[in-house]
ROMI-14460 format. One record per residue (C-alpha): x, y, z. Coordinates in nm, 4 decimals, always signed. Layout:
<sites>
       east      north         up
          X          Y          Z
...
</sites>
This chain:
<sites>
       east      north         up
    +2.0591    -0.2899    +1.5944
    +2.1178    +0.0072    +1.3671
    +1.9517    +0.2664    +1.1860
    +1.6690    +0.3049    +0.9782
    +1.5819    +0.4531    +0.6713
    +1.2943    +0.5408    +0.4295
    +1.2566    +0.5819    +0.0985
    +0.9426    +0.8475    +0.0836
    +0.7073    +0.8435    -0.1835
    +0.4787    +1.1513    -0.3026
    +0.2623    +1.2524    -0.6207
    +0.1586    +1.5286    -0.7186
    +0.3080    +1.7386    -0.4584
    +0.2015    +1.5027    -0.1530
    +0.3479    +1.2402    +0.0713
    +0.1575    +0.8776    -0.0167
    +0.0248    +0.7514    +0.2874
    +0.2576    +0.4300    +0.2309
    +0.5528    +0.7088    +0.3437
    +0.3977    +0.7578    +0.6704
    +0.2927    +0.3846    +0.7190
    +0.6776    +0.3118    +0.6631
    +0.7938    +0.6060    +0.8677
    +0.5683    +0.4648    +1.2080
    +0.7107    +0.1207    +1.1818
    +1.0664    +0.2456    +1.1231
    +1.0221    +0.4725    +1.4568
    +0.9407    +0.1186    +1.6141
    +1.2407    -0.0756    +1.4992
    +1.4838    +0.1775    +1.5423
    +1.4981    +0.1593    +1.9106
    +1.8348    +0.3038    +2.0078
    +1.9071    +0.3992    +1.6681
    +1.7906    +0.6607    +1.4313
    +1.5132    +0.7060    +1.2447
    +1.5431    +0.9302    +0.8707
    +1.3303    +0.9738    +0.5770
    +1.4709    +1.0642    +0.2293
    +1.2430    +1.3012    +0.0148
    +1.3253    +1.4316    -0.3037
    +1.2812    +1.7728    -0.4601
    +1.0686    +2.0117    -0.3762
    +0.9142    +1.7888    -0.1136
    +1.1649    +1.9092    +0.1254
    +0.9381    +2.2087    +0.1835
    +0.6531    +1.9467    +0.3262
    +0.9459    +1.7426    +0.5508
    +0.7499    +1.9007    +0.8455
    +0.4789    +1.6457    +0.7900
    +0.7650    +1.3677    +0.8595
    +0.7637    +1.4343    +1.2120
    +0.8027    +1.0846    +1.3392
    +1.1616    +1.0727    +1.1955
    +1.4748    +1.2387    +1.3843
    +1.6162    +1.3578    +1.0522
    +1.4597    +1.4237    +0.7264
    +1.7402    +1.4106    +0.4331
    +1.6492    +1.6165    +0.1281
    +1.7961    +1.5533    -0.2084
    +1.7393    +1.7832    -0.5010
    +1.6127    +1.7321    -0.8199
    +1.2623    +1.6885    -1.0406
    +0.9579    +1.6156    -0.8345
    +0.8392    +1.4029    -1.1163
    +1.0039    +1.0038    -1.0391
    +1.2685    +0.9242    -1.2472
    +1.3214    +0.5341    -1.1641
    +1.7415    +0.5880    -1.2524
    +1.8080    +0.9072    -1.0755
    +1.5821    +0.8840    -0.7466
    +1.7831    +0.5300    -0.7164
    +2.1086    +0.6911    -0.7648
    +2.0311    +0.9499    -0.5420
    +1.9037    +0.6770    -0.2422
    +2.2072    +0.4501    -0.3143
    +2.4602    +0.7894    -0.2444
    +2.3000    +0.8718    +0.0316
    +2.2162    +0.5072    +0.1648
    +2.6567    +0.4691    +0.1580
    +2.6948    +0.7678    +0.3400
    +2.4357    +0.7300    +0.6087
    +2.4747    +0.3303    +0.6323
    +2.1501    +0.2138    +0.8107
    +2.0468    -0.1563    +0.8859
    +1.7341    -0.1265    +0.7484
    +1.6250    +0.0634    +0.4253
    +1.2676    +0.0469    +0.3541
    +1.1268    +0.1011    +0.0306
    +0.7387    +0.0882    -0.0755
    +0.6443    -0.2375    -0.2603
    +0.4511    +0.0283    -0.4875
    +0.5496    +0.0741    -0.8595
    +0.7821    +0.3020    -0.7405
    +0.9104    +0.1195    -0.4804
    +0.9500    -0.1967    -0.7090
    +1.1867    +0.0657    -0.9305
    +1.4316    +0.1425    -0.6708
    +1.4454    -0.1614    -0.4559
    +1.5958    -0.4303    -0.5742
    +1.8714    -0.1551    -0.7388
    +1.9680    -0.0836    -0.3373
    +1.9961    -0.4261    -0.2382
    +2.1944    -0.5204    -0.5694
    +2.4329    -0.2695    -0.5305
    +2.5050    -0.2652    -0.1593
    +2.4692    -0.6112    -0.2044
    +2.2191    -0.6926    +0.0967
    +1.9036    -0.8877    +0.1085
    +1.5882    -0.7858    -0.0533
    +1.3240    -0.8890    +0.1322
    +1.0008    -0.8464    -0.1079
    +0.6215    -0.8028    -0.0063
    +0.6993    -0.7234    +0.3656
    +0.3674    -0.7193    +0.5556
    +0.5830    -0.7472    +0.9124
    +0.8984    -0.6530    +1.0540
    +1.0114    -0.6447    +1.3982
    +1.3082    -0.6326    +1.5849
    +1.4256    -0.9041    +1.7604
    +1.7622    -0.7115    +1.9225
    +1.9904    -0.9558    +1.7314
    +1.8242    -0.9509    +1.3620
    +1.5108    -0.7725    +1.2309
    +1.2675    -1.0299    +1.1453
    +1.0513    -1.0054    +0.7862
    +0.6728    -1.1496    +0.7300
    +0.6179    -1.1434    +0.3427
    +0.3250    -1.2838    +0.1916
    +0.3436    -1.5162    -0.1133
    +0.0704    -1.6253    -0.3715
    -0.2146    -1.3255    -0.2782
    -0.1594    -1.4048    +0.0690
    -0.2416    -1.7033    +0.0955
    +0.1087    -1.8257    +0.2506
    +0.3195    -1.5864    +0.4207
    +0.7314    -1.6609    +0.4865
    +0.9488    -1.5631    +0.7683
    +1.2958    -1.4359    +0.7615
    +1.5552    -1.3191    +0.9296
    +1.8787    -1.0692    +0.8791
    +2.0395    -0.7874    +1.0505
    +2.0642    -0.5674    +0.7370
    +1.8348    -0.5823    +0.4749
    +1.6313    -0.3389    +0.2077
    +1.2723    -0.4521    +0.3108
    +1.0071    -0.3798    +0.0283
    +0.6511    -0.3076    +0.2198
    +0.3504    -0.4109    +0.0983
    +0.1056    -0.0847    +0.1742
    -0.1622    -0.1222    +0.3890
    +0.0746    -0.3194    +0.6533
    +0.1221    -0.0705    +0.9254
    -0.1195    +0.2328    +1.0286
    +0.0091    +0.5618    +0.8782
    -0.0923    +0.7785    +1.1972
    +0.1956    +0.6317    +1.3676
    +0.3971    +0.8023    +1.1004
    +0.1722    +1.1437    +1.1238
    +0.3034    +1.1837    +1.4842
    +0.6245    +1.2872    +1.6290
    +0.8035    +1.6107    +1.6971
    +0.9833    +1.8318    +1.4787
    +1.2404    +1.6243    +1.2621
    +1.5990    +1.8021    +1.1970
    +1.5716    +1.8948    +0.8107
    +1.8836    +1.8465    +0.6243
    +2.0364    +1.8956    +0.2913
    +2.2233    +1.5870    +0.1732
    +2.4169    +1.5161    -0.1611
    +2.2408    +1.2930    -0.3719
    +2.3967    +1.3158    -0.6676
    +2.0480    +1.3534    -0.8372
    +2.0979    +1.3620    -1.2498
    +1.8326    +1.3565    -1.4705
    +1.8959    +1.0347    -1.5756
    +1.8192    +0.8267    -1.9007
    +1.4441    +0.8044    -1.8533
    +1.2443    +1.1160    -1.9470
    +0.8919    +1.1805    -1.7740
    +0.6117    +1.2890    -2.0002
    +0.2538    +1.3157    -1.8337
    +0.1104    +1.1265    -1.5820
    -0.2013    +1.0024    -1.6835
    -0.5416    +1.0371    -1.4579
    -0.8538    +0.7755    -1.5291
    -1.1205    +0.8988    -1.6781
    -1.3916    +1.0871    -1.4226
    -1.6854    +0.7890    -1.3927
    -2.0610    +0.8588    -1.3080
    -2.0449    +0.7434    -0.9530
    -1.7475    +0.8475    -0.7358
    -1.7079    +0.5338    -0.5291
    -1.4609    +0.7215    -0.2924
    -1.7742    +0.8872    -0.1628
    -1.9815    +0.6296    -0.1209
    -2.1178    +0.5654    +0.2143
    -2.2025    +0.1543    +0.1698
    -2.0437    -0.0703    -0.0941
    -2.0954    -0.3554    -0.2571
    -1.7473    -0.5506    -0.4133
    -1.7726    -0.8352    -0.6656
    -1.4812    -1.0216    -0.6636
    -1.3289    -1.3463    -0.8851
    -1.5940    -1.4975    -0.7482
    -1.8933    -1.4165    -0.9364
    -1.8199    -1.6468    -1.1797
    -1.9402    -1.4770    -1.4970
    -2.0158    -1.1073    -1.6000
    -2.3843    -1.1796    -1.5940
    -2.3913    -1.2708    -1.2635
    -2.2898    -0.9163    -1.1908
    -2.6294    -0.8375    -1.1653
    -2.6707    -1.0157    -0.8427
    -2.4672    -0.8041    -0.6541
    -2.6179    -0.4492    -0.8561
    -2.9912    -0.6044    -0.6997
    -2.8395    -0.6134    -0.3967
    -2.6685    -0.2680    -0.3987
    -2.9328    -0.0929    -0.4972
    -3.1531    -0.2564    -0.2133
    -2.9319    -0.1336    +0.0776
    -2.8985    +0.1910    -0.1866
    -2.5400    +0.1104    -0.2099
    -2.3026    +0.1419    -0.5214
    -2.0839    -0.1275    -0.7069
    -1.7290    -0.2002    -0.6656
    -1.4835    -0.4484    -0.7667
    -1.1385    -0.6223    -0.7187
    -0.8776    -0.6020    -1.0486
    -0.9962    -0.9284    -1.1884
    -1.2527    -0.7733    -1.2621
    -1.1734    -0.5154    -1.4338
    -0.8758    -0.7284    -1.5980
    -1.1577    -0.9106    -1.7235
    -1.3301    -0.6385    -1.8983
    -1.6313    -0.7482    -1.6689
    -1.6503    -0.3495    -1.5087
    -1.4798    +0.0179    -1.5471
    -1.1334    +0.0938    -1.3739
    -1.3386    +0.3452    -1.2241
    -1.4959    +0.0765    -1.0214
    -1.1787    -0.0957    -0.9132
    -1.1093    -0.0794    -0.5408
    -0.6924    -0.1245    -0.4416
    -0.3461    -0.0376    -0.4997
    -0.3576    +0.0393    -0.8764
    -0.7169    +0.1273    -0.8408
    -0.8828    +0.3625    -0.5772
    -0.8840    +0.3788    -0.2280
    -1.2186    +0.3811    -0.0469
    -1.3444    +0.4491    +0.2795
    -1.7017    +0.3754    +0.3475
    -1.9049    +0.2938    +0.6717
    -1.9588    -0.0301    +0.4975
    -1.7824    -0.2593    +0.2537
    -1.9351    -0.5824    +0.1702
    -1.6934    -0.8231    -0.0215
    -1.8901    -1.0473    -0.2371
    -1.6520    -1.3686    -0.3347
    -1.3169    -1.1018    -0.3241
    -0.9917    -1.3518    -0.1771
    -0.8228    -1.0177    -0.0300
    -0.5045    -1.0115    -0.1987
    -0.2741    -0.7022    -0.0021
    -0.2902    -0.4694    -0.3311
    -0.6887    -0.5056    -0.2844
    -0.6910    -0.4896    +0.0849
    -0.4252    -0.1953    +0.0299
    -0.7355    +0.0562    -0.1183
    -1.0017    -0.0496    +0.1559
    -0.8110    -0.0857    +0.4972
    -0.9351    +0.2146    +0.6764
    -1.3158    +0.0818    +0.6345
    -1.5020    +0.0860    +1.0018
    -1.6720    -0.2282    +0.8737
    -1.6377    -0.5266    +0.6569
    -1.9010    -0.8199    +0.5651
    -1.6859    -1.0934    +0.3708
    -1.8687    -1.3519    +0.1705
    -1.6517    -1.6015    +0.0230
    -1.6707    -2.0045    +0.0286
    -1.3001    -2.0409    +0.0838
    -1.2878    -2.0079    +0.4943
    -0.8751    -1.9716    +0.4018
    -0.9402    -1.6522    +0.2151
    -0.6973    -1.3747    +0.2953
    -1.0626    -1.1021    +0.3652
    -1.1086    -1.2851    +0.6534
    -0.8273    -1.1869    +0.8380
    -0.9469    -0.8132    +0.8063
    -1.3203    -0.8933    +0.7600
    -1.5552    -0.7530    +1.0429
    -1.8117    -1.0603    +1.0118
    -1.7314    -1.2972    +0.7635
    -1.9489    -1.6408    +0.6172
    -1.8499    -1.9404    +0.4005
    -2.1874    -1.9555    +0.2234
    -2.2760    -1.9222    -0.0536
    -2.2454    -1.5470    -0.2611
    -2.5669    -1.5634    -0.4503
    -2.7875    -1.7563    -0.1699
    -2.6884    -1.5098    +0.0780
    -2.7845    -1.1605    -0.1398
    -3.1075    -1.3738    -0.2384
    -3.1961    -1.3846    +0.1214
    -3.0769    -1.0369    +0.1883
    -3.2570    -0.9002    -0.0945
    -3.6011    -1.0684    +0.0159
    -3.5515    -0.9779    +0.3949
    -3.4677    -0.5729    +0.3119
    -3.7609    -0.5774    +0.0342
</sites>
């Protein structure tokens, strides 16, 4: 097998931890081969932090993403370094420059990786399909894989030696799309990032009134409230509550998951949690498969009995 590659990521002048959860699992597959990382503008001065790759390219260029130009710039570089693998976040960046590779070196595009491994002949693909609730196997020897985060562990991607830094031509114009601002949410009363326990209503619920169920039950165990994107699709709760890949990421000493399926780009913003209570009636629910303790009872019977026994 060949070489890999990744496509880094970065805002606001750091590395996304999707980079380094990319960068671990490319170390792993490139046995006998090499392992590089792309960065663009002024990130180069942070390719230090890439230490798990043998060579760090650096293109130049705007720090802020341009979806045309950092493609461009991958695709020149991606012809002149040839790897077997490329991969490329299944982020909204990612999603950007992606399926531009694999049309125009015309290779496979293997969307919402959540495994790859190298089987000597071919690297082999796990994507899940439908939330994650079915996941399909492939198979090629060269292939742009898109990764869904939250896949692999990033420390493997934090370790390494000292990568050889290079300067590469990446033919990086400004291209036809400007960048403006970016845009932060709005500051909300309760910083859920911080929070030490959490409570996270999910699909499940059934109704916006029924909210109040799981608020009784975070304010027994002197929790505070999260939710999955449905919910805040919904209208039922603030973005500032939303837990995942286009909300926030979360780390608490305990997450309890209140009738949440576990869809990756939810799992994506709570992976790192020490330990997680699911509570959902479907036993095929994707939470499971991360969840600490899980039960197929009933959401509101269970906080009912919680709430009397901690009272």
């Amino acid at each position: 097998m060949g070489d890999v590659m990744v496509i880094t990521e970065h805002m606001q002048g750091e590395f996304q931890d999707i980079t380094f959860e990319m960068l671990g699992q490319a170390r792993t597959l490139a046995s006998g081969g090499s392992c590089s990382a792309l960065v663009y503008g002024s990130m180069k001065e942070r390719a230090s932090e890439l230490g798990a790759a043998d060579r760090v390219l650096c293109v130049g260029g705007s720090d802020d993403f341009n979806p045309e130009a950092y493609a461009s710039a991958a695709l020149r570089v991606i012809q002149s370094e040839t790897p077997s693998l490329v991969l490329v976040g299944s982020t909204s960046m990612g999603i950007d420059i992606g399926p531009v590779l694999g049309a125009s070196l015309n290779l496979p595009v293997v969307s919402y990786c959540s495994g790859i491994e190298n089987s000597g002949d071919d690297f082999e693909f796990t994507s899940q399909l439908y939330g994650g609730k079915m996941n399909v196997n492939a198979s090629a020897s060269s292939a742009v894989a898109m990764v869904l985060a939250g896949s692999f562990q990033a420390e493997a991607g934090k370790s390494g030696s000292s990568a050889k830094i290079e300067e590469v031509d990446g033919d990086f114009g400004p291209g036809r799309v400007k960048f403006r601002e970016l845009i932060e949410p709005e500051a909300a009363d309760v910083d859920i990032t911080q929070s030490d326990i959490l409570v996270a209503v999910g699909r499940g619920i059934g109704s916006k009134d029924d909210i109040e169920v799981a608020q009784e039950l975070a304010d027994t165990l002197n929790a505070d409230l999260a939710c999955s994107r449905p919910i805040v699709d919904a209208g039922w709760m603030q973005k500032s509550c939303q837990v995942g890949k286009s909300g926030l990421k979360v780390n608490p000493k305990v997450y309890i998951a209140l009738g949440i399926s576990g869809a990756p780009e939810h799992l994506e913003g709570m992976k790192s949690v020490s330990t997680i209570i699911a509570i959902n009636t479907d036993k095929s629910a994707p939470i499971f498969d991360v969840a600490h303790y899980g039960m197929t009872e009933d959401l509101f019977d269970i906080c009912d009995e919680l709430g009397e026994s901690l009272t």
